[in-house]
N, C-alpha and C positions, 0 to 999 in steps of 0.2 A: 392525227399528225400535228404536232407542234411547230409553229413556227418560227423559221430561223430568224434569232433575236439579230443575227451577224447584217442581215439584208436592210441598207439605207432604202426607207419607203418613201422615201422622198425623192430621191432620183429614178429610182423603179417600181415596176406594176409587174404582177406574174397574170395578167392579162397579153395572150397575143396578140399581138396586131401586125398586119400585111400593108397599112395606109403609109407606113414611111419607114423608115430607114432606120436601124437603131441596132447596137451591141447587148449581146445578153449573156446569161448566166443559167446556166445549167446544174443544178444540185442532184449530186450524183446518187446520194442516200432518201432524199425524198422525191426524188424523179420530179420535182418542181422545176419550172422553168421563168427566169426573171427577165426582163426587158426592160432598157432605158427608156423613161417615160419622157412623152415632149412636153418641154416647159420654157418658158419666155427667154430667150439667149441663150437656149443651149441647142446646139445641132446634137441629135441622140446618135447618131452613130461615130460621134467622135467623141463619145463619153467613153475614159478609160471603163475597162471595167475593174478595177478598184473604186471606181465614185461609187459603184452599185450597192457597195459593204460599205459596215459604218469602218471609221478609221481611216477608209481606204481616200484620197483624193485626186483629183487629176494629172499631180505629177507623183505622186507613191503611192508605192504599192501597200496591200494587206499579206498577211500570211494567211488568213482564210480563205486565200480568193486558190489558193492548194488544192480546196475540193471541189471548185466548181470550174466544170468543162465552159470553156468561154467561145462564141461565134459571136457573127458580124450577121445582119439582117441586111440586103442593098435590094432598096425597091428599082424598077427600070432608071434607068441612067445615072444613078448614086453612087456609084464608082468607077474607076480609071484605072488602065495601064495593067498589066501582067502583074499573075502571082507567082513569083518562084520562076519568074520567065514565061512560066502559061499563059496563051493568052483568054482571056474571059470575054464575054460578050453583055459586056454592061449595059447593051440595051434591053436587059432581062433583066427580070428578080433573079436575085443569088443567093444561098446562104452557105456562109464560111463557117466552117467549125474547127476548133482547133486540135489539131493528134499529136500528141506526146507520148513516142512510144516507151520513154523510160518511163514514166511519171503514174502511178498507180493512185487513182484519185479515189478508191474508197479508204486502202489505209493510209494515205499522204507517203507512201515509200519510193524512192526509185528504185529502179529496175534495171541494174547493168547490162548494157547490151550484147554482154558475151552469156547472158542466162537466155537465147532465143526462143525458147520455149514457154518461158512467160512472156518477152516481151511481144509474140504473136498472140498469144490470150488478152492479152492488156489494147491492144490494137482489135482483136474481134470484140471487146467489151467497149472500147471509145465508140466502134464503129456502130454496135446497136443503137447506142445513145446517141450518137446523131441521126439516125433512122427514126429514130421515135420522135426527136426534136423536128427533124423534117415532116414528118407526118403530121405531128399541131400545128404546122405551118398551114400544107399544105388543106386539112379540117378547116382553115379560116376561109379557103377559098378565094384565094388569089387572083383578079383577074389580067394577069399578064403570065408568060411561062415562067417557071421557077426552076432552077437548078441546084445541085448542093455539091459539097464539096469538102473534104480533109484535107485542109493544111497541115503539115507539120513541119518539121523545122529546117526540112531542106525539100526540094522537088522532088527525088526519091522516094523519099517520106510521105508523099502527099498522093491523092488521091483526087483528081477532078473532074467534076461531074460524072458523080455518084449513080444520078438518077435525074432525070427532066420531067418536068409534067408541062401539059400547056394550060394557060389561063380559061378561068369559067367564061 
């Protein structure tokens, strides 16, 4: 498997880690997964994820960031306040993944919402990809409970707490 030339290595490692907080990057075609690396002034989980691609910077966006499913990593107490209204229990590990039920991230196509038949396909295929991403999480051995969760673009759309486990 070749490496995606598109991924700035200098703001990310596709090493996980459970020790802090960080937004990452999920590549949908090489099932790799990328994480904001901690480095001196930057808090990693408020790195856009456009800084993670080259081109991409903290106030614009990339257009390759199309193919990669994006979530939020929050160690216990690294976030606040409701998602979509929901309320979270941010004295837990979290992870937020993001669902875009138009948005078809192998061939970069939308997906009109009056085609339901795909856009439920395109939703059990987001849905495995966070399962798998949760599970490398989970493999690091977390020692506090961890939760996961589909966001998508409205609370409808979303999905929370997927699945719980409790810390080693």
């Amino acid at each position: 498997m070749q490496p995606d030339r598109k991924i700035n290595r200098s703001y990310c490692t596709n090493r996980i880690r459970v020790d802090y907080a960080h937004v990452g990057l999920y590549d949908v075609k090489t099932r790799e997964t990328w994480i904001a690396k901690k480095r001196w002034g930057t808090v990693p989980v408020r790195v856009s994820h456009a800084r993670l691609l080259v081109g991409g910077t903290q106030d614009t966006s990339t257009a390759d960031k199309d193919k990669f499913l994006c979530f939020w990593f929050h160690t216990p107490d690294t976030g606040e306040g409701y998602v979509h209204g929901y309320p979270i229990e941010w004295d837990e590990g979290h992870l937020l993944i993001r669902l875009d039920p138009n948005w078809n991230y192998l061939t970069r196509t939308f997906i009109p919402s009056t085609d339901t038949a795909k856009v439920e396909k395109n939703i059990e295929q987001q849905y495995a990809w966070g399962r798998h991403i949760f599970e490398s999480y989970v493999a690091k051995g977390p020692k506090f409970p961890l939760s996961w969760h589909m966001i998508g673009p409205r609370a409808a759309d979303s999905m929370f707490y997927v699945q719980r486990i409790e810390g080693k």
